[in-house]
matplotlib code that plots the C-alpha trace (Angstrom):
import matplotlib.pyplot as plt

x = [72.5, 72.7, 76.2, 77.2, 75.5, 77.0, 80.7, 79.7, 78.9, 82.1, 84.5, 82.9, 82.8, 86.7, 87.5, 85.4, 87.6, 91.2, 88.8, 87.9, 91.3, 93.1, 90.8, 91.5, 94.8, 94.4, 92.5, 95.3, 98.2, 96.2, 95.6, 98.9, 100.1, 97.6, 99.1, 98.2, 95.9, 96.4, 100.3, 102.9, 105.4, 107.6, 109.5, 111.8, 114.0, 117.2, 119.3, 121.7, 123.1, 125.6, 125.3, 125.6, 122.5, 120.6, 119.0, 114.6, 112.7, 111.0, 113.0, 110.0, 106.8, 107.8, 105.7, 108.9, 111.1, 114.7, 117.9, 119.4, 123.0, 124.9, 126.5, 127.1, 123.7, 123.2, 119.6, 118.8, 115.6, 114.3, 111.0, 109.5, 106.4, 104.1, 101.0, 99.3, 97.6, 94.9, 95.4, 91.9, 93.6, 96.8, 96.4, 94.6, 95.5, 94.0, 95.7, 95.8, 99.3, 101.1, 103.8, 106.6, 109.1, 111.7, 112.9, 116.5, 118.7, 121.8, 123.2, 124.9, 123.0, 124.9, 124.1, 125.0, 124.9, 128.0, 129.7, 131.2, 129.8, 127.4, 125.5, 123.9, 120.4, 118.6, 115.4, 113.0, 110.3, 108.8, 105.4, 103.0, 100.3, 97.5, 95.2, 94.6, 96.2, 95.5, 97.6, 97.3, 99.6, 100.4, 102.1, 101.1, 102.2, 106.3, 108.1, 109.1, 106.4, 105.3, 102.2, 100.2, 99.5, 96.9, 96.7, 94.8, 96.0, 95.8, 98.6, 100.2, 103.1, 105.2, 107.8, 110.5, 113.5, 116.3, 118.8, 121.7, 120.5, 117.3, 113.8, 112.1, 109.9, 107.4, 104.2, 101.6, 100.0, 97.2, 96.3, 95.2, 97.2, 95.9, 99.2, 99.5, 102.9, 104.4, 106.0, 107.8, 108.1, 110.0, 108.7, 112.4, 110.1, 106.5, 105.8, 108.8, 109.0, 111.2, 109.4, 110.6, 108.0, 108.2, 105.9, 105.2, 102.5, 100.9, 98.0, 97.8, 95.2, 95.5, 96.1, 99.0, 99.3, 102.0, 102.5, 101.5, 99.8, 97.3, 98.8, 97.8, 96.7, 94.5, 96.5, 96.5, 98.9, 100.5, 103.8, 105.5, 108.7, 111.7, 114.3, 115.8, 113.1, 110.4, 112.1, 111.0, 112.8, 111.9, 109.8, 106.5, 105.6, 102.5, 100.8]
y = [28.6, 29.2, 27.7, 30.4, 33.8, 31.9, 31.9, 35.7, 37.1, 35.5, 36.8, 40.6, 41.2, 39.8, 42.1, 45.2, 46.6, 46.4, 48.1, 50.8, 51.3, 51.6, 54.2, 55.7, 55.5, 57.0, 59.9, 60.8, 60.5, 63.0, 65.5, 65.7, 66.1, 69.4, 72.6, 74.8, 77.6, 80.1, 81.7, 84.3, 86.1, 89.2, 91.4, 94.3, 97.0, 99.1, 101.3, 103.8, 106.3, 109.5, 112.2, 115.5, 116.8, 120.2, 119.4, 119.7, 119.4, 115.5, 115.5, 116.7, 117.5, 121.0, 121.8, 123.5, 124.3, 124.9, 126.3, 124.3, 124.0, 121.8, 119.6, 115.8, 114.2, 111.2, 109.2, 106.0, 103.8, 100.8, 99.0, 96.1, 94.7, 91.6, 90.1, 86.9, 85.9, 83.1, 81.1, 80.4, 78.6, 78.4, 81.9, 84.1, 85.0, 87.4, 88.5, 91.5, 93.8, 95.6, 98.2, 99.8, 102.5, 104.8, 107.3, 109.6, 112.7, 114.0, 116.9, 120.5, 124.1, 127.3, 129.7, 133.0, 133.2, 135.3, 132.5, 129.2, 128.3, 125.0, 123.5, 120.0, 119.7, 116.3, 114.8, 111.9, 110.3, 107.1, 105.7, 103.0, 101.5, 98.4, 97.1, 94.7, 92.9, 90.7, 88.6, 87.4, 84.7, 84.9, 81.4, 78.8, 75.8, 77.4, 77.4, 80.3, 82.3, 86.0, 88.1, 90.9, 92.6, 95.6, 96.8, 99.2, 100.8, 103.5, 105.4, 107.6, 109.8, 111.7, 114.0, 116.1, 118.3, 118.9, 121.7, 121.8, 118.9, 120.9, 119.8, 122.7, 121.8, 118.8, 117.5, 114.7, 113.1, 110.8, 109.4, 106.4, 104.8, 102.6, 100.7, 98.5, 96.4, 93.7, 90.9, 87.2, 84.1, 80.5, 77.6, 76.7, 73.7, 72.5, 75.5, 77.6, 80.7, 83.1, 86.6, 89.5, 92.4, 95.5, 98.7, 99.9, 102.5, 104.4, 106.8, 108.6, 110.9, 112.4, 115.5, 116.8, 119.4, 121.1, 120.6, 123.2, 125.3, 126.1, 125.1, 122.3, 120.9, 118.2, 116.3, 113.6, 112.4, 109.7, 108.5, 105.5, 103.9, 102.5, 103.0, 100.8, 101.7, 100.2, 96.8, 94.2, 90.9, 88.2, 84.9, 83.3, 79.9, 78.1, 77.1]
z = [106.8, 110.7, 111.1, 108.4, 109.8, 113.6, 111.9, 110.0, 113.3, 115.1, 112.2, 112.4, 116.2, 115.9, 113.0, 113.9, 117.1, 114.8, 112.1, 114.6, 116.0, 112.3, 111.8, 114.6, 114.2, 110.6, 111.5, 114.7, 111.6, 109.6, 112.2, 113.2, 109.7, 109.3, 110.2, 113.2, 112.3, 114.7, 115.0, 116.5, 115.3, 115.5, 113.0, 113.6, 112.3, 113.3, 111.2, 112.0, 109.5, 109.7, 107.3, 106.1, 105.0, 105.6, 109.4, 109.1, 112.3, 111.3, 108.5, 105.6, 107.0, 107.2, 110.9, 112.7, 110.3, 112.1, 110.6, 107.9, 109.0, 106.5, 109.3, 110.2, 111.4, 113.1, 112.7, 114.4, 114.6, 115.9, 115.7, 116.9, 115.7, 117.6, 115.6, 116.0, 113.1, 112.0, 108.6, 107.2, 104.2, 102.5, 101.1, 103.4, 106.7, 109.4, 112.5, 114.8, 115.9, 117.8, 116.9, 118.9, 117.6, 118.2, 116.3, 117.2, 115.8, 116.6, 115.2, 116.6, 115.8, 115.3, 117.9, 116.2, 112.1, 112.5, 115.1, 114.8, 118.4, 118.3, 121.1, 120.8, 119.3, 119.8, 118.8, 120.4, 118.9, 120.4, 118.6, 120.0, 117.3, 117.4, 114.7, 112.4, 108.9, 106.5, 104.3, 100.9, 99.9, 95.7, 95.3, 98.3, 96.8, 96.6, 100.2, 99.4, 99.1, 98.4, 99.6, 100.1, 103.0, 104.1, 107.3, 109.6, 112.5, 115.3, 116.5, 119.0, 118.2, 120.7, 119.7, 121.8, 120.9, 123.5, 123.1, 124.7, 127.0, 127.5, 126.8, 124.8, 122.6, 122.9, 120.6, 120.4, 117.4, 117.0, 113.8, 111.9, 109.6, 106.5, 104.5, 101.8, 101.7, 100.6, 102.5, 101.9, 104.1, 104.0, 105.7, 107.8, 109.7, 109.3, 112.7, 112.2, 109.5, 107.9, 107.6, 105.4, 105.0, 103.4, 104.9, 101.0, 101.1, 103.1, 104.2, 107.5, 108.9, 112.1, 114.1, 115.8, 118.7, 120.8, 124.3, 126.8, 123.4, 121.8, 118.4, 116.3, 113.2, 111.2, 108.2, 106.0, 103.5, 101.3, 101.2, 100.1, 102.0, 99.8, 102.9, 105.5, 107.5, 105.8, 106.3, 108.5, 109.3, 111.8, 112.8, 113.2, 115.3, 114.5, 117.8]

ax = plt.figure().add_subplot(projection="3d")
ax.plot(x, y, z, "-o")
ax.set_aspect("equal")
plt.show()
């Protein structure tokens, strides 16, 4: 019986370290076969587009209305969007941004009704934002998949208008922005992504004022974003 538990004993504390380092060696495989949580990405946007098309200060919001020459305008936009995100499992996500845009029209204004004479007429808008999104992923188990995303965010606004070269009107706006879009991604490597996201709708309250006035206003309103504009295209690396 002692020659047995002697040869027991001798066979274990042989087997036991190759034991310990498969498993080891087991559990290293499996972590490096789980996916980073945390990630970084960046999406972004430019359009440009010549038309002829009455000529609205902002386009539709109405504030400054100027005269609505029938002429060829020229809008252009870009945008650039940062976030960092955090996957808690395959189907929701949490992250924070930040978002960058510019916003520019081009256009000529008749000086007299009764004259053909035109000067230039230009407008700048550059917007800064930061806040926070979520994403809901509808079909995890597809590379291709499709989600949901809601976001909250703060923004500031500045707007100018140049006439004839010359800086004469200029506002700020400050408001917060809630959205609801919808986005895409494709898994290209196990910690490289396709993004495609879509701004979809969205509600803004803020307030604007004028520069060097006393003028300004509270708003709020809803709109939903079916242009060029609203798309976002880029990548995310898992870290």
């Amino acid at each position: 019986m002692l020659r047995i538990l002697i040869i027991s004993a001798l066979l274990f504390s042989v087997s036991s370290p190759d034991a310990i380092s498969q498993q080891q060696e087991k559990e290293k495989i499996e972590d490096e076969n789980v996916a980073p949580n945390y990630y970084l990405g960046f999406t972004t946007n430019y359009f440009t587009i010549r038309s002829r098309r009455p000529f609205g200060w902002r386009g539709d919001d109405g504030r400054h209305n100027l005269p609505e020459n029938r002429t060829r305008v020229t809008r252009s936009s870009f945008s650039m969007v940062l976030h960092f995100g955090y996957e808690f499992n395959e189907t929701t996500h949490l992250g924070v941004f930040f978002d960058h845009r510019t916003y520019n029209r081009r256009t000529t204004l008749k000086i007299d009704s009764e004259d053909d004479d035109r000067i230039p007429f230009s407008t700048n808008r550059a917007m800064y934002g930061f806040g926070t999104f979520a994403r809901y992923v509808v079909n995890p188990q597809n590379e291709f998949q499709i989600y949901l995303r809601p976001s909250l965010g703060y923004y500031f606004d500045n707007y100018e208008e140049f006439r004839d070269s010359r800086r004469d009107y200029r506002e700020d706006d400050r408001y917060i922005s809630f959205g609801l879009g919808l986005g895409a991604q494709y898994e290209i490597t196990d910690n490289l992504r396709l993004v495609l996201r879509l701004t979809g709708i969205n509600y803004v309250n803020g307030r604007w004022t004028e520069r060097g006035s006393d003028r300004g206003e509270s708003y709020s309103n809803t709109t939903m974003n079916r242009r060029r504009s609203g798309m976002f295209v880029g990548f995310e690396w898992r870290l």
